[in-house]
BAGUDREN-820285 format. One record per residue (C-alpha): residue number from 1; x, y, z. Coordinates in Angstrom, 1 decimal, padded with zeros to 4 digits, always signed. Example, Ala and Ser with C-alpha at 12.3 -4.5 7.8 and 13.67 -1.06 7.14 Angstrom:
! BAGUDREN-820285
    nr     east    north       up
     1   +012.3   -004.5   +007.8
     2   +013.7   -001.1   +007.1
! end
This chain:
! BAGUDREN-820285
    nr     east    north       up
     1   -011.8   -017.5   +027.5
     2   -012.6   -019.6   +024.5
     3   -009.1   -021.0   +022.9
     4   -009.9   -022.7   +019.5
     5   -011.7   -019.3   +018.4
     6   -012.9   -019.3   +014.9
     7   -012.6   -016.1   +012.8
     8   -014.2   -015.0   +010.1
     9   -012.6   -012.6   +007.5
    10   -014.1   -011.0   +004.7
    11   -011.4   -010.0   +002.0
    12   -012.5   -008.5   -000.8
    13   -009.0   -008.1   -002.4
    14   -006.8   -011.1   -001.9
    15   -004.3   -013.0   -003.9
    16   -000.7   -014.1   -003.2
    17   +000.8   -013.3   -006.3
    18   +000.0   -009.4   -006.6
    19   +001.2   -006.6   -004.0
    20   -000.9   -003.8   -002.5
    21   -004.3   -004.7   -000.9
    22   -004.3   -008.0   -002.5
    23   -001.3   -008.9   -000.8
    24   -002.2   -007.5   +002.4
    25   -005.4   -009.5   +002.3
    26   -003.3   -012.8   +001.8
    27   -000.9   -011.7   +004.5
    28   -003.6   -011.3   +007.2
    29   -005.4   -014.1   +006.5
    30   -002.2   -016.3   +006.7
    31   -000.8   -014.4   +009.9
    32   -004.8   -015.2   +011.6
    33   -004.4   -019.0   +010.5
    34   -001.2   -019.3   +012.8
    35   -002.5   -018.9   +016.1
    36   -006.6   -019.3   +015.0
    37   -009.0   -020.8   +012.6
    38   -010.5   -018.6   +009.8
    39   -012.8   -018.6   +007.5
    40   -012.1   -016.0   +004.4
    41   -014.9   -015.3   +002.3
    42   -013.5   -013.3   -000.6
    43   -014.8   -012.8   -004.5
    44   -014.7   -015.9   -007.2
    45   -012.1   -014.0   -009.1
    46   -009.7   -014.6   -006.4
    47   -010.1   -018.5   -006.5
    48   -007.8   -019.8   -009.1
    49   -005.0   -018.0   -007.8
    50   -005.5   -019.1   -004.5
    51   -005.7   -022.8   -005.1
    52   -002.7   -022.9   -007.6
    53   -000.5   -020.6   -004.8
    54   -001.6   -023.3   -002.2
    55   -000.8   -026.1   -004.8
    56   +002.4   -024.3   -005.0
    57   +003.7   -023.3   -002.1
    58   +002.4   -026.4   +000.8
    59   +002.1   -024.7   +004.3
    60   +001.3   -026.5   +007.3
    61   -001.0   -023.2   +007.9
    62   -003.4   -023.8   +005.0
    63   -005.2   -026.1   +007.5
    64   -006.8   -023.5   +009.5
    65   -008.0   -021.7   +006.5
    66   -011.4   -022.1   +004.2
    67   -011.9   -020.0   +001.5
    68   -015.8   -019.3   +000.5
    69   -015.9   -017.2   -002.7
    70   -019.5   -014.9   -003.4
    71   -020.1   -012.7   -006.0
    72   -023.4   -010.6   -007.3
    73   -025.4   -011.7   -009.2
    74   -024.2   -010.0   -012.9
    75   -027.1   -008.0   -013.5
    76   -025.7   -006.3   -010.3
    77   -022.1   -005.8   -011.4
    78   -021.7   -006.5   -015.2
    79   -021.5   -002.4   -014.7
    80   -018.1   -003.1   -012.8
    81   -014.6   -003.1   -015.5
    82   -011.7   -002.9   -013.5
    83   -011.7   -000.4   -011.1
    84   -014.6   +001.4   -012.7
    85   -017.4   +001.4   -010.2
    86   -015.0   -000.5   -007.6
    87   -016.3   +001.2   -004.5
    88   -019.8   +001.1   -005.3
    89   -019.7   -002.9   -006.2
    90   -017.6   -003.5   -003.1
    91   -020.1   -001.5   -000.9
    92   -023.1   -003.8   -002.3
    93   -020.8   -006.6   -002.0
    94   -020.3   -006.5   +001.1
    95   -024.1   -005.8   +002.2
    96   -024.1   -009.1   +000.1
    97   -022.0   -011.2   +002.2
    98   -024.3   -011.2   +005.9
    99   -026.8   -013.3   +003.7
   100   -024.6   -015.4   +002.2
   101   -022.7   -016.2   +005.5
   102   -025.5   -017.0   +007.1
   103   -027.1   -019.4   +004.7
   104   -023.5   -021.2   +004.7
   105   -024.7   -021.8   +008.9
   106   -021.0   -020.9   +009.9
   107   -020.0   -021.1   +013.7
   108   -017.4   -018.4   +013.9
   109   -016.7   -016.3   +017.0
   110   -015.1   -013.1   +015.9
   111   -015.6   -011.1   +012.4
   112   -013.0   -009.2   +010.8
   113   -013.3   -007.1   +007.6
   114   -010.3   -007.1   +006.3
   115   -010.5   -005.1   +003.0
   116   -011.0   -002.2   +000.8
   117   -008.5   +000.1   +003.0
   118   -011.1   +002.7   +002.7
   119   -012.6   +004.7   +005.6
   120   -015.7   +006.1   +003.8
   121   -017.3   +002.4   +003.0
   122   -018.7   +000.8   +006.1
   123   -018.3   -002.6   +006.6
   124   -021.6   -005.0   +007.8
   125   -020.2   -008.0   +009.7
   126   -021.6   -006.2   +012.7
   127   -024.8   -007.6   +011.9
   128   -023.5   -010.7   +013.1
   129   -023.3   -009.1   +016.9
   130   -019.8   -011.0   +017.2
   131   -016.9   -009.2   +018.1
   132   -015.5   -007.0   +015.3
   133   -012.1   -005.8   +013.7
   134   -012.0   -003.8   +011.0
   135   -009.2   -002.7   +008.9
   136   -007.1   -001.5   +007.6
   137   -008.5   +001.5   +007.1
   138   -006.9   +004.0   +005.2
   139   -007.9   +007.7   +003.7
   140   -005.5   +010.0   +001.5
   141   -005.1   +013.4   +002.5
   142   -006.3   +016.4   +000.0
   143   -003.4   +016.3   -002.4
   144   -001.7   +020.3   -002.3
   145   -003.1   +021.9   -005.6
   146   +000.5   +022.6   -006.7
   147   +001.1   +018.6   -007.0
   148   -001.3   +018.3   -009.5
   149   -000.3   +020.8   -012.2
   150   +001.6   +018.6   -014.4
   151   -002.1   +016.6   -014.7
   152   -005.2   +017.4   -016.8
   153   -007.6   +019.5   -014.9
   154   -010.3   +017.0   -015.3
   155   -007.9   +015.0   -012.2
   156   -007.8   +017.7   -010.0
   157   -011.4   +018.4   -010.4
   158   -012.5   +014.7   -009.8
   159   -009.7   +014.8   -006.4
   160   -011.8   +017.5   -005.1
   161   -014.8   +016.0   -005.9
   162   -013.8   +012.7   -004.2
   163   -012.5   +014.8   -001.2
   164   -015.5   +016.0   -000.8
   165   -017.9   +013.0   -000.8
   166   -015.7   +011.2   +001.5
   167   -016.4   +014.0   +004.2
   168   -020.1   +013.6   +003.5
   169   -020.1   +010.2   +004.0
   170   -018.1   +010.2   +007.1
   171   -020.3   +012.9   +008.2
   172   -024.2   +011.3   +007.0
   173   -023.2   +007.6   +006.5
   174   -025.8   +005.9   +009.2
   175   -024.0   +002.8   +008.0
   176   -020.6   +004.0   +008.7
   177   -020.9   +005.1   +011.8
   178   -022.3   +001.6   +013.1
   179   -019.0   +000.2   +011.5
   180   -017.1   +002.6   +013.9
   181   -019.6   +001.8   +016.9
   182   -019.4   -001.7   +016.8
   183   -015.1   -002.4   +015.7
   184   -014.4   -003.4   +018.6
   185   -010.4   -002.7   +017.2
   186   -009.3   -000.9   +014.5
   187   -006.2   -001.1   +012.4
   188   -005.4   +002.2   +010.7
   189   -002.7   +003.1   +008.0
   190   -002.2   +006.5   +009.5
   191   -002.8   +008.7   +011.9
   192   -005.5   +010.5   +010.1
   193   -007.7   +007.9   +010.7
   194   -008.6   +008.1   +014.0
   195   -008.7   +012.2   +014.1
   196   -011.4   +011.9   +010.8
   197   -013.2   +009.0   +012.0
   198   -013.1   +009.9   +015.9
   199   -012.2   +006.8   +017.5
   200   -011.8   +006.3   +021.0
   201   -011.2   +002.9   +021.4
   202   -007.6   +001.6   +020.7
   203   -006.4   +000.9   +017.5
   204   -003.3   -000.7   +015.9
   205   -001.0   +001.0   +013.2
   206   -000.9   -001.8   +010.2
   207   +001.3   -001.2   +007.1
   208   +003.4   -004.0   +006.6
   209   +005.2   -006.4   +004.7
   210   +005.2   -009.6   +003.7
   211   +008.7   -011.1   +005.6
   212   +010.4   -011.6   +001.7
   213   +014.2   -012.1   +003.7
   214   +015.5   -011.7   +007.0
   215   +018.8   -010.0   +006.6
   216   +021.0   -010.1   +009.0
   217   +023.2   -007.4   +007.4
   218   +022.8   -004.8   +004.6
   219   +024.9   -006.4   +001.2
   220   +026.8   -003.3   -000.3
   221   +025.4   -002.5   -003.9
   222   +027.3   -002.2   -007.1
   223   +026.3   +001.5   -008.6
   224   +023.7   +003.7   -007.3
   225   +020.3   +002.4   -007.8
   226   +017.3   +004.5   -007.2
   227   +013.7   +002.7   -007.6
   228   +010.2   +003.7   -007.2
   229   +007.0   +001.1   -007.5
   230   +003.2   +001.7   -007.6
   231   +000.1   +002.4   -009.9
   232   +001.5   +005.6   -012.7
   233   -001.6   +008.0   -010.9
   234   -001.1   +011.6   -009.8
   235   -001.3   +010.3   -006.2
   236   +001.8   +008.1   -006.5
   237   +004.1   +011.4   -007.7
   238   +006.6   +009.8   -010.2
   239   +006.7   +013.2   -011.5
   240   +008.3   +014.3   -008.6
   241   +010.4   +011.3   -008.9
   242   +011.3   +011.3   -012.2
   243   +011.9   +015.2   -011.8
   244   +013.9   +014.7   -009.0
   245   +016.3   +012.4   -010.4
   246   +016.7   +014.3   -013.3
   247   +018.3   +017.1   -011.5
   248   +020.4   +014.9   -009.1
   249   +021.8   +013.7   -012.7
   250   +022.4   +016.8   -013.6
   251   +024.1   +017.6   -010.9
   252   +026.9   +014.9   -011.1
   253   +030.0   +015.0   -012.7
   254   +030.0   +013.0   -016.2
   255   +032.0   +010.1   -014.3
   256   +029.8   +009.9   -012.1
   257   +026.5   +009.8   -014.2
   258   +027.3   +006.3   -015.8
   259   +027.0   +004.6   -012.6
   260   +023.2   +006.2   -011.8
   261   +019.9   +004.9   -012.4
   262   +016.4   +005.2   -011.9
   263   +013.7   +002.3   -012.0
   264   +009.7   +002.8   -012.2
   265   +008.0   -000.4   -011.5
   266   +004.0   +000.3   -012.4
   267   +000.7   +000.1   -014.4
   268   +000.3   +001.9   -017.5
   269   -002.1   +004.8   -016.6
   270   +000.3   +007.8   -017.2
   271   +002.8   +005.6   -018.5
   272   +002.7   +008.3   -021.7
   273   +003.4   +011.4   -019.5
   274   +006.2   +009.9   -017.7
   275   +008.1   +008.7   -021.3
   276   +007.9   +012.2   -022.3
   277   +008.9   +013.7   -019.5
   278   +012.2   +011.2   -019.8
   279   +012.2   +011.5   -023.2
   280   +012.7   +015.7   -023.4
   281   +015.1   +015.7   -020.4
   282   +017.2   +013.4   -022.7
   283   +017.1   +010.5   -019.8
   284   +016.5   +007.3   -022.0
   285   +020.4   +006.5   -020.8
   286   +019.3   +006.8   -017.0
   287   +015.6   +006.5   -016.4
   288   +013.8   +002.7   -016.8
   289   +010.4   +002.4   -017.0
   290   +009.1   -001.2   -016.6
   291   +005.3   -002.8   -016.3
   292   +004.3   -004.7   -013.6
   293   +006.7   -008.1   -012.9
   294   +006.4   -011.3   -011.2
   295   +006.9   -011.0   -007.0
   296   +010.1   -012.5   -007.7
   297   +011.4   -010.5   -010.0
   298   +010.4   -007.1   -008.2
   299   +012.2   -009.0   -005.2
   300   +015.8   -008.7   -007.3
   301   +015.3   -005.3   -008.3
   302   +014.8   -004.5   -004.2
   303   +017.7   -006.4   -003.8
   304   +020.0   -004.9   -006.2
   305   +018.6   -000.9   -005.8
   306   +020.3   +001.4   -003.2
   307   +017.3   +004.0   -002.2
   308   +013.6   +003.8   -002.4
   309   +012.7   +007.4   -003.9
   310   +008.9   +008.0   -002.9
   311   +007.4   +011.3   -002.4
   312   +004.0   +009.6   -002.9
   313   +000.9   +011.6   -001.6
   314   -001.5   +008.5   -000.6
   315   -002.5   +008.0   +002.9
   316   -000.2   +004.9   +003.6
   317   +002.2   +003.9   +000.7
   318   +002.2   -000.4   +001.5
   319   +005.4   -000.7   -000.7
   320   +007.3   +001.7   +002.1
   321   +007.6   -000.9   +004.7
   322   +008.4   -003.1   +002.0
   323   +011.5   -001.5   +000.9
   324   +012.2   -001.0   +004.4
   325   +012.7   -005.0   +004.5
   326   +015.2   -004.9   +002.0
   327   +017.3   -002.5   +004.2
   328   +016.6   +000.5   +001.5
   329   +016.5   +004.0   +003.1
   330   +013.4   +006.2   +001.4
   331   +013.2   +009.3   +000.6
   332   +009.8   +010.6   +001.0
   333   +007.6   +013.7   +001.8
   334   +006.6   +014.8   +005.1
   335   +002.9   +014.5   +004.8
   336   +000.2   +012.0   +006.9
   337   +001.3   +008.9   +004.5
   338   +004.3   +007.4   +004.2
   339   +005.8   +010.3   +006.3
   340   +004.3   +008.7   +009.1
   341   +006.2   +006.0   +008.9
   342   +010.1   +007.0   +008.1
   343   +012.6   +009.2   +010.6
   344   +015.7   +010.5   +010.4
   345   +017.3   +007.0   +011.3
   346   +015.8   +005.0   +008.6
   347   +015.1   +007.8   +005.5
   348   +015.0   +011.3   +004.9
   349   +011.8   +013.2   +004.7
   350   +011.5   +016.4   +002.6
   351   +008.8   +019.0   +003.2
   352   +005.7   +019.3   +000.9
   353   +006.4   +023.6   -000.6
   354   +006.3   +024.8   -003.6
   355   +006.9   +022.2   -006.6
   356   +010.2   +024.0   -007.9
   357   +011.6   +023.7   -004.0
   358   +010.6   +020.0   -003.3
   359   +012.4   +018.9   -006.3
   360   +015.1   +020.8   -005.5
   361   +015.2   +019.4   -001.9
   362   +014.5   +015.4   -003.0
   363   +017.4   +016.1   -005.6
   364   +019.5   +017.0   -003.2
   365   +018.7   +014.6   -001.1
   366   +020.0   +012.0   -003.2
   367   +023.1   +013.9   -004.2
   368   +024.1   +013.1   -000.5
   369   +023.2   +009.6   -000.2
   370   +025.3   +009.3   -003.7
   371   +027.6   +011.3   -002.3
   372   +028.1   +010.1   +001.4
   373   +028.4   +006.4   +001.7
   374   +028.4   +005.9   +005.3
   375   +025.2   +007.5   +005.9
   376   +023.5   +005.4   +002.9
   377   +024.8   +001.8   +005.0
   378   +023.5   +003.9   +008.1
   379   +020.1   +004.7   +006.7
   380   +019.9   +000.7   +005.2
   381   +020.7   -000.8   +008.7
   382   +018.1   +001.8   +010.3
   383   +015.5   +000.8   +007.3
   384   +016.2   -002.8   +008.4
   385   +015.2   -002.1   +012.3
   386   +012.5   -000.1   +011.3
   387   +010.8   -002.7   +008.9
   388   +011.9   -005.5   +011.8
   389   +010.2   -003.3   +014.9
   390   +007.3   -001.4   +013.3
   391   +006.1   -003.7   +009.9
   392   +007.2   -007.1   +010.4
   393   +004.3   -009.4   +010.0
   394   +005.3   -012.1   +012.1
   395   +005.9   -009.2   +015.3
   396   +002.7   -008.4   +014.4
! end
C-alpha cells in the first residue's frame, strides 16, 4: 500500500476564521494534512483569509497543504449575492473544477469532496476514477408545520417546496446517484442520510468540533447562563428558545430572576421578529441578542454560559458538538438532528408535540438544571466525554 498518498479535496466553503461549514472545511483539511498530503482547491474568495490565518497562526502542518483557488467565469455567477443562487453556483462549480484540476496536471491518489453538506448536489471528482470520499453530507428533515407558524407563509411554502425538489433530485439525479456509486466512504451528519440516499457501503458519523480547549474538569459558573448560536432562520428555532426562556423566567422567584440570562449569537435575518418577541414579553432585562463575533470572543461566552439551549430543526446542528467541548449540557429536541447526537448523560432531549407543550417541556427543562446543581455539573462532565469520544477531531 502506497504511504506518501496525496489527497485531493475540493472545499467549496472554507475559512478559519468563521464557524459552520467554513470551519468544517478548514478543520478537515488540516486534520488530512497530519497524516497525508493534500491539495484543497476551494473558491478565490477564500484566499485572503487563508493566507493571513497561515501568516498568523505558523503550523508545522501547513506543509502538506496547497491551496488552488477557481471560480466561474462572472458571466456565469455575477447572478450569485450571498446565498442567493448558492446551490445552483456550487453545483456548476463543481462540474467546473474536473477541468480545472486537470489542466493544473496534479498527481493525487484519492479525491475527497469535502463541502456543501448537502445530499441533493452530486459531487464530480469521480470523474477522476480515483478513490472517493464524500462528505459530509447532510439533509434537514421536513420541519413539523406547527414550528413554522410564528413565520410568514411565504417560508413555509418555500420549505415545502425545497422538500420536495430534494426528493426529486435524490430520486431522478443521474449525477447523484454516480456520486453515491462511486464514494467509496461516506461521512454523514445524521442518520437520515443513509436511509434517504440508500447506502450500503460503510460510512462515518462526522459532526465535530474544532479542539478550542481540553478541559480536564468542568469550571463552576457564576449565575445561570443559557446561550444559543446560529443563523436567525425558522430552521434554527430561537423562537422556541426565546419562548422557552421566557417562561422558565417566569417561573422563578424575583431573587432568583436577577441571576438569569439568555444569549443569541447570530445573523440578522429575523433579527426583527426575535426583538419583538423580547420586547412584548418585557425581557430587555434578561434576553441578549448579539451579531455575529470574533471566534474568540464566541469562545468566552462558551466559557462563561451554563446550558446550550437548542431545539434547532436542521439535520446536524455543527455548534452542538461544539458546546459539547465546552462541557455545556444541551437542551435540544428529539428529532434526526442534533437529537442524534445528545443522551440522557450529556443533555436532555424534549419531544417535538404541539408548540404550547414543547415550550412548556424545554421551560421546564431548564427550571431543573437552574434548579438542581448536581445534575447541571453531571450533564457538563458527560457533555465533556461526549464531545471527547464522539466529536473530537483529533479522535477522528
Amino acid at each position: 500500500m502506497k504511504t506518501n498518498q496525496t489527497i485531493l479535496a475540493s472545499c467549496y466553503a472554507i475559512n478559519p476564521y468563521e464557524g459552520s461549514q467554513d470551519e468544517m472545511g478548514w478543520n478537515f483539511v488540516c486534520q488530512i494534512a497530519r497524516f497525508r498530503k493534500v491539495i484543497a482547491v476551494t473558491r478565490e474568495n477564500n484566499r485572503t483569509s487563508i493566507e493571513k490565518y497561515i501568516a498568523e497562526h505558523p503550523d508545522s502542518i501547513y506543509r502538506n497543504i496547497s491551496f488552488l483557488y477557481f471560480d466561474l467565469p462572472h458571466w456565469m455567477r455575477f447572478w450569485k449575492k450571498g446565498r442567493r443562487g448558492a446551490l445552483l453556483y456550487y453545483y456548476l462549480w463543481q462540474k467546473g473544477i474536473v477541468s480545472f484540476i486537470k489542466k493544473q496536471k496534479l498527481e493525487f491518489d484519492i479525491t475527497h469532496n469535502v463541502n456543501f453538506h448537502d445530499d441533493r448536489t452530486p459531487s464530480f471528482l469521480w470523474k477522476f476514477h480515483k478513490p472517493m470520499v464524500w462528505g459530509p453530507v447532510e439533509p434537514h428533515s421536513l420541519i413539523p408545520e406547527q414550528y413554522l407558524n410564528m413565520y410568514s407563509k411565504t417560508y413555509f411554502l418555500q420549505d415545502r417546496f425545497m422538500w420536495m425538489m430534494k426528493n426529486l433530485f435524490r430520486k431522478f439525479s443521474c449525477s447523484l446517484k454516480k456520486t453515491v456509486k462511486h464514494s467509496e466512504n461516506t461521512w454523514y451528519l445524521n442518520t437520515v442520510v443513509p436511509e434517504k440516499l440508500e447506502f450500503t457501503e460503510d460510512l462515518y458519523p462526522s459532526a465535530n468540533a474544532e479542539d478550542f480547549k481540553q478541559h480536564l474538569e468542568v469550571n463552576p459558573k457564576s449565575g445561570f447562563t443559557a446561550i444559543s448560536v446560529g443563523r436567525f432562520v425558522p430552521l434554527k428555532a430561537f423562537d422556541l428558545t426565546i419562548r422557552s426562556f421566557i417562561g422558565f423566567i417566569n417561573y422563578l422567584p424575583e431573587k432568583d430572576k436577577a441571576q438569569c440570562r439568555l444569549i443569541l449569537v447570530g445573523t440578522v435575518k429575523q433579527k426583527a421578529l426575535y426583538e419583538n418577541l423580547i420586547r412584548q414579553n418585557g425581557m430587555n432585562d434578561f434576553i441578549e441578542i448579539i451579531d455575529w463575533i470574533e471566534r474568540k470572543e464566541l469562545i468566552k461566552l462558551y466559557e462563561s454560559a451554563s446550558v446550550f439551549l437548542f431545539p434547532s430543526h436542521e439535520g446536524a446542528g455543527m455548534v452542538v458538538p461544539e458546546a459539547l467541548s465546552f462541557g455545556l449540557p444541551v437542551i435540544s429536541l428529539q428529532n434526526d438532528g442534533s437529537g442524534k447526537f445528545i443522551n440522557n448523560s450529556c443533555g436532555v432531549l424534549v419531544p417535538q408535540q404541539n408548540y404550547k407543550k414543547t415550550i412548556e417541556e424545554l421551560s421546564l427543562t431548564l427550571v431543573r438544571l437552574f434548579l438542581d446543581q448536581p445534575l447541571r455539573k453531571k450533564l457538563s462532565l458527560g457533555a465533556r466525554k461526549q464531545y471527547v469520544e464522539k466529536f473530537s477531531l483529533n479522535k477522528k
